[in-house]
C-alpha positions, -999 to 999 in steps of 0.1 A, spaced: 89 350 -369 127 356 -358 112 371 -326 92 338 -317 123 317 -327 141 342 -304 115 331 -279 119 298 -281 149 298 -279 149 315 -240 122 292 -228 144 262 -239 164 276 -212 142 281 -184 144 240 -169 181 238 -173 187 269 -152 160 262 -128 168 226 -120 203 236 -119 195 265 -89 172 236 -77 196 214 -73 227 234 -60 199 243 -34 192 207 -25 227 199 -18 238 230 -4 212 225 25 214 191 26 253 189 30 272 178 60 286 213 65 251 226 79 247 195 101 260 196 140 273 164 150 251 157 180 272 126 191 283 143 221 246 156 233 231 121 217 233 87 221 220 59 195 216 32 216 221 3 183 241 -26 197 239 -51 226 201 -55 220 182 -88 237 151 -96 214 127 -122 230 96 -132 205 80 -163 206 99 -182 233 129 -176 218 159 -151 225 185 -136 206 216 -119 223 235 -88 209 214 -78 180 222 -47 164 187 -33 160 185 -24 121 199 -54 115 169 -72 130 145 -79 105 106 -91 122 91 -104 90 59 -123 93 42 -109 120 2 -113 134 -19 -91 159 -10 -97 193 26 -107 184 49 -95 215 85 -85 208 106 -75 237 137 -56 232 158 -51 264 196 -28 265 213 -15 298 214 21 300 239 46 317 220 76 331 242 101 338 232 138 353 227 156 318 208 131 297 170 118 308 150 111 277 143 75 257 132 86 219 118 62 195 94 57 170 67 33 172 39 21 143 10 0 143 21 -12 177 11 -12 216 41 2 235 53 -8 271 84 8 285 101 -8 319 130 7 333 149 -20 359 113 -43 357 93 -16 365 66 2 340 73 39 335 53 44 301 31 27 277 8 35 250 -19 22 226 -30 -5 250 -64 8 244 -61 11 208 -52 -30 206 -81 -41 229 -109 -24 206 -93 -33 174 -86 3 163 -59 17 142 -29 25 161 -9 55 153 23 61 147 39 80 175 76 92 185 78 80 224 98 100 250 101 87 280 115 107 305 136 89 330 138 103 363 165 80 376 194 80 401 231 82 377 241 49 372 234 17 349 201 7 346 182 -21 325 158 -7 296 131 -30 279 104 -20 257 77 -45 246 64 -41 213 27 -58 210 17 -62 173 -16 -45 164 -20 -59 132 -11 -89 109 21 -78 88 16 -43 106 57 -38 110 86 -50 92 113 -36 113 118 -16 147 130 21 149 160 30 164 160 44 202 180 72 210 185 88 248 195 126 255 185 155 265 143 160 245 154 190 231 186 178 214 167 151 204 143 169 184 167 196 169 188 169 159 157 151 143 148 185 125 185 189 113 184 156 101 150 162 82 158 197 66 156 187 32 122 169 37 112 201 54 120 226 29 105 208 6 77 199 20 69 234 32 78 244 -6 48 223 -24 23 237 4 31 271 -2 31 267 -38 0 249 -34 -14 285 -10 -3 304 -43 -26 284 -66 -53 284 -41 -49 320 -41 -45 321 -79 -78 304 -85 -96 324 -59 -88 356 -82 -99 337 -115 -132 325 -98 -137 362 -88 -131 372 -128 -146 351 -141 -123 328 -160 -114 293 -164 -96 281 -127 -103 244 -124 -69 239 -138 -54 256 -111 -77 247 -86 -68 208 -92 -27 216 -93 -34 231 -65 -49 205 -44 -23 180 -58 5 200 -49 -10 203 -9 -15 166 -13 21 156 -22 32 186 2 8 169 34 21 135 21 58 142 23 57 161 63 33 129 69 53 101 59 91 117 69 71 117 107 77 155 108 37 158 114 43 130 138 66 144 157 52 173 165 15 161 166 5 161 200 -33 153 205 -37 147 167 -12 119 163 -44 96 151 -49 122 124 -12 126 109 -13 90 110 -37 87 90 -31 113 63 3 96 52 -20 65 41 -50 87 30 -33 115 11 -8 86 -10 -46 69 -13 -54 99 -33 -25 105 -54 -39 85 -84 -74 103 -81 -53 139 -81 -27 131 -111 -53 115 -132 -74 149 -124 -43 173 -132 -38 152 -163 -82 151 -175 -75 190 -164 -52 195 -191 -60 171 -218 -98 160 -213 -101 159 -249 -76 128 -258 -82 93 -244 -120 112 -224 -135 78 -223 -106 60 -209 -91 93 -186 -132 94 -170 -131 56 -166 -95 59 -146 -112 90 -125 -140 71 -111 -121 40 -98 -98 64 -85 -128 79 -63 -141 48 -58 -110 32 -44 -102 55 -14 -139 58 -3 -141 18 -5 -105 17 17 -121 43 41 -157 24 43 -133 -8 51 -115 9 77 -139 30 100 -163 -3 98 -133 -20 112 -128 -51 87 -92 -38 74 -71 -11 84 -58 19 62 -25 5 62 -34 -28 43 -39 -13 8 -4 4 8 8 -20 -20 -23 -23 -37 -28 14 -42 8 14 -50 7 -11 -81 -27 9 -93 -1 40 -96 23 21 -116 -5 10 -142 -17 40 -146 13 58 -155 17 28 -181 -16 40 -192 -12 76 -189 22 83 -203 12 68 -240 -20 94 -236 8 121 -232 26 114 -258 -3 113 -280 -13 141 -270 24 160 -280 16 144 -312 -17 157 -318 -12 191 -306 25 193 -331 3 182 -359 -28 205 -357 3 233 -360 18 223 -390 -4 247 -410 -4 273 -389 18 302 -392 29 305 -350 35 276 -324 21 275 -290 19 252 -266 43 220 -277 74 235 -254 50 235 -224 41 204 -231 74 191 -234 83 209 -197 55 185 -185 66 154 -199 100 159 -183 81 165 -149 59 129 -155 95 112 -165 113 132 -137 87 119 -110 83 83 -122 121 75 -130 128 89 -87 99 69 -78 111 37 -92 149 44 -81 138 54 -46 122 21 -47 151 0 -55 173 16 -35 153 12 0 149 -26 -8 185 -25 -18 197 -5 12 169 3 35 160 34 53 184 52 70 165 64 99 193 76 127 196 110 127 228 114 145 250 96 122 266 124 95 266 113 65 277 138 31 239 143 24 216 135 49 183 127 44 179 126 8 149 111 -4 149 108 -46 114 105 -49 109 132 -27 131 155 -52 110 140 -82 77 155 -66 97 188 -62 109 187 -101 75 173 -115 59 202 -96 86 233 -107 82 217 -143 42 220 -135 48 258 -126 72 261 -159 43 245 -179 18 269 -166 39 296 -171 52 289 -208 16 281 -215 4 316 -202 33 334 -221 22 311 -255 -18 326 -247 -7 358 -248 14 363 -271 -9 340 -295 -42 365 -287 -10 391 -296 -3 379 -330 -37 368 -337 -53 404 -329 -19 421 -355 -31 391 -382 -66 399 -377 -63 431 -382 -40 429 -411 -61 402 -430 -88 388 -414 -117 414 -410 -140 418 -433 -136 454 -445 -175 457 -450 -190 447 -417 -159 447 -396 -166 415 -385 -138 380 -391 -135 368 -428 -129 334 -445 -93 340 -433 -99 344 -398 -126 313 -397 -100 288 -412 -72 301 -384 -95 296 -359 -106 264 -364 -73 248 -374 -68 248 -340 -99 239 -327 -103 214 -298 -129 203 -272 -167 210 -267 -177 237 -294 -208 247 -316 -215 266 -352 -240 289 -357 -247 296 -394 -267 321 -406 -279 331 -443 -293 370 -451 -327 364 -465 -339 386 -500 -301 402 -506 -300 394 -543 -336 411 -543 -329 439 -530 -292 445 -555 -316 437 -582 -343 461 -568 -323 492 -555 -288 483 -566 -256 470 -547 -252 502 -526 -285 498 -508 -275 458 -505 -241 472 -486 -263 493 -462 -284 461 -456 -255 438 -451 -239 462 -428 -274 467 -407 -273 428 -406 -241 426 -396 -247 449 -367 -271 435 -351 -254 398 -358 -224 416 -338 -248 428 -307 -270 394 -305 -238 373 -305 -217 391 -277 -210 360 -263 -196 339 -296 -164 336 -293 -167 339 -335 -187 364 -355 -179 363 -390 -189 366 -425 -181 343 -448 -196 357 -478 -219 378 -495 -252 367 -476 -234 342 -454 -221 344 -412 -210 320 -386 -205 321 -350 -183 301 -333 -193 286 -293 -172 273 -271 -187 249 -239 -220 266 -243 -257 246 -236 -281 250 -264 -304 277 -244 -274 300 -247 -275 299 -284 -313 301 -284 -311 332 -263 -286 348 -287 -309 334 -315 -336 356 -303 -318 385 -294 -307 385 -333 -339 385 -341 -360 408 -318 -327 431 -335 -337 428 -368 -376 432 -359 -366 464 -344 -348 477 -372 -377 468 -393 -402 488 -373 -380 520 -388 -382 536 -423 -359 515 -446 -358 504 -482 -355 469 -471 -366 444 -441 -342 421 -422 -349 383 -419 -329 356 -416 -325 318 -417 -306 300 -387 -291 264 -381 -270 255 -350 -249 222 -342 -226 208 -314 -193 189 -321 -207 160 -297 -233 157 -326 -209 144 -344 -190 115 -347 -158 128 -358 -161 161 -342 -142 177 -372 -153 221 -381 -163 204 -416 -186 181 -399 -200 200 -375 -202 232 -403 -220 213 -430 -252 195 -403 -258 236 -388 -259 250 -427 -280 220 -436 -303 227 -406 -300 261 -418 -314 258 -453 -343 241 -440 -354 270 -422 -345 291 -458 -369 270 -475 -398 274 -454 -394 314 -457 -390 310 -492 -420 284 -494 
């Protein structure tokens, strides 16, 4: 016991030290010290802006000061600047969303795009323009039109930048480094799983756990380069596509957290968890039916899809905590703990990642976005709820992890206590002991097998207790080799087993059932003082209603002493 408190005790400390390396990370790459000033190379062009929308004109807007607000398809903006173009810089950068672009340099058109996009009604991607401007040095006027492709389709125009394209883009990487490494951090940790379940699969054992984190990890990983326009930016033919996956993968994010969570706790709350699954498939395949038929765009559900997240982590945290609750309380009795520290590690994840998603959210309606890459600020690009995906997912690995560690060294302890006191020095098989540890902590889809030696007390009576020993151990044997694949074989007293079945169908047991007793029919084809027969009764926890071992236990023995009449009868 000192060595599992000893245990404890250093996996108390894994979360502090991690986030603290986590963190000293974050800021150390997103600091000001690894940021080159590209003021020099760069210029924002911000101030001295003409806006002309609906027959009206403002003079000298600073641009992220303009707010559009209301806006309807085939709304024109036009946004006009003078320009000096010297001999080193030649390139016009900005970002444009949901919107036709036209770019006219001194009244004459030298780029455009999405035209086609507006006139068939399709989705318009989100693109970074670079116009290159082969002009003579000098000042020249600038004016890009902005033609709405969709009603409330943009609240607010990007800011335009002119330089040389490749200081424009390494300045726009600089500016995004934090974004990046963590982006590129979840998809790699995602190609782990993937690579992790691929070995399970190939083994044999349980993976859809890691299969799902897996997924959900690439999904928050796609989501973040999406959204942060680092897909965009370097999209090239596909820009349709990366446009789409920011709205698509955040679609899915209730779908692939209320997955992770049925993944690791289907058996609290399974009626309400499988209701919340299916209206989370049904949602995105409704959104996408909606879309490619052309009656509403991806973008229009943004909000909606958003609120759905905040009810169900209203709905899902309580289910967590219940679930701490329950799993604490079925070890009260029990002589080793596993499991509640991982559990804890994961409900500091869910807290982590819902507490940055709700600040993130104040703060850009407090403050905005700050989208200009070339002014240097002390951190960067910081984006909280970005860092809460990156904590909830390291807490995911330290869950995983702990949990693994608590398997282990629970098969450990329970294969030194089985052997110690819970084999039945007879047959070899699990005792009473061993029965009642086992199903202390028993959980999920399960069935009991009970079996009953036919004729014992004859045969003591007849040829004494040494020949009933030999025929208890002969039953016992071939109870052992029929029921390989039990995850229980015990007796539980003189003429009385179990076996134990975890998420088996009933023609498993049947084909164990008959295994057993071609066995014993086998045995009795030999030269003994006695014959083997038995009496058998089976039943499934989703039998019954409370799904408690007692339960369950007392309909298989009942179904077996039917079958004990009718060979005694």
């Amino acid at each position: 016991m000192d060595d599992i408190r000893n245990l404890q005790q250093k996996k108390i400390l894994i979360l502090p030290m991690l986030t603290a390396f986590v963190t000293i990370f974050l800021l150390a790459i997103s600091g000001s010290m690894l940021t080159t000033s590209s003021e020099s190379d760069i210029s924002p062009l911000e101030k001295g802006w003409s806006i002309s929308r609906d027959n009206s004109v403002m003079k000298n807007v600073v641009l992220s000061e303009y707010h559009i607000g209301r806006s309807k398809r085939g709304d024109v903006i036009t946004i006009s600047n003078k320009i000096k173009v010297g001999s080193d810089c030649n390139t016009l950068m900005f970002k444009s969303e949901l919107s036709a672009i036209e770019v006219l340099i001194d009244n004459e058109l030298m780029y455009s795009f999405g035209q086609d996009f507006f006139e068939k009604r399709m989705f318009i991607p989100k693109l970074f323009n670079f116009v290159t401007l082969n002009l003579s040095p000098g000042v020249h006027d600038v004016t890009i039109k902005y033609t709405i492709g969709d009603d409330f389709a943009i609240r607010q125009l990007s800011p335009v930048f002119y330089g040389q394209k490749r200081d424009l883009i390494r300045a726009f990487f600089s500016f995004n480094r934090t974004t990046i490494f963590i982006g590129g951090f979840l998809i790699i940790y995602s190609c782990l799983l993937f690579s992790l379940w691929i070995y399970l699969l190939l083994t044999h054992k349980s993976a859809l756990q890691v299969y799902i984190s897996a997924d959900f990890a690439m999904l928050l990983g796609c989501y973040i380069y999406s959204s942060n326009d680092i897909l965009c930016i370097l999209g090239g033919l596909h820009q349709e596509f990366f446009s789409m996956m920011e709205y698509i993968s955040f679609y899915l994010f209730p779908l692939a957290f209320s997955m992770l969570f049925y993944s690791l706790h289907s058996d609290v709350e399974e009626k309400k968890q499988k209701i919340i699954i299916v209206l989370n498939i049904v949602f995105p395949i409704i959104i996408l039916l909606l879309h490619f038929s052309g009656v509403v765009h991806l973008y229009f559900f943004k909000d909606f899809v958003g609120t759905v997240d905040v009810v169900e982590i209203l709905i899902l945290l309580p289910i967590l905590i219940k679930c701490l609750k329950k799993q604490s309380d079925s070890q009260e009795d029990v002589d080793y703990i596993v499991g509640v520290d991982a559990e804890i590690y994961l409900m500091i994840g869910f807290t982590i990642l819902v507490a940055s998603a709700l600040i993130e959210i104040f703060l850009s309606v407090i403050w905005g976005t700050n989208e200009d890459f070339t002014h240097v600020t002390l951190f960067t690009s910081i984006n909280l709820f970005e860092i809460g995906m990156l904590f909830f997912m390291v807490c995911h690995f330290i869950y995983y992890f702990i949990n693994s560690i608590n398997h282990m060294s629970a098969q450990r302890m329970k294969a030194q206590l089985e052997g110690l006191a819970y084999t039945d020095a007879l047959t070899g098989l699990m005792n009473r002991a061993a029965c009642s540890q086992e199903f202390a902590n028993l959980q999920g889809d399960y069935a009991i097998v009970s079996l009953d030696l036919d004729n014992l007390k004859s045969v003591n009576d007849t040829f004494g207790h040494a020949v009933g020993d030999d025929m208890i151990k002969a039953f016992a044997k071939a109870f052992d080799n029929s029921f390989s694949d039990a995850e229980l074989r015990a007796r539980t007293g003189g003429d009385e087993f179990i076996a134990l079945f975890k998420n088996k169908k009933a023609d498993a047991i049947e084909m164990c059932i008959k295994k057993f007793m071609d066995e014993m029919n086998h045995f009795n084809e030999g030269d003994s003082k006695f014959k083997l027969s038995a009496s058998v009764g089976y039943a499934f926890s989703n039998e019954v209603e409370s799904r408690k071992y007692a339960d369950v236990f007392y309909l298989a023995d009942q179904r077996m002493y039917r079958m004990k009449e009718a060979h005694h009868g």
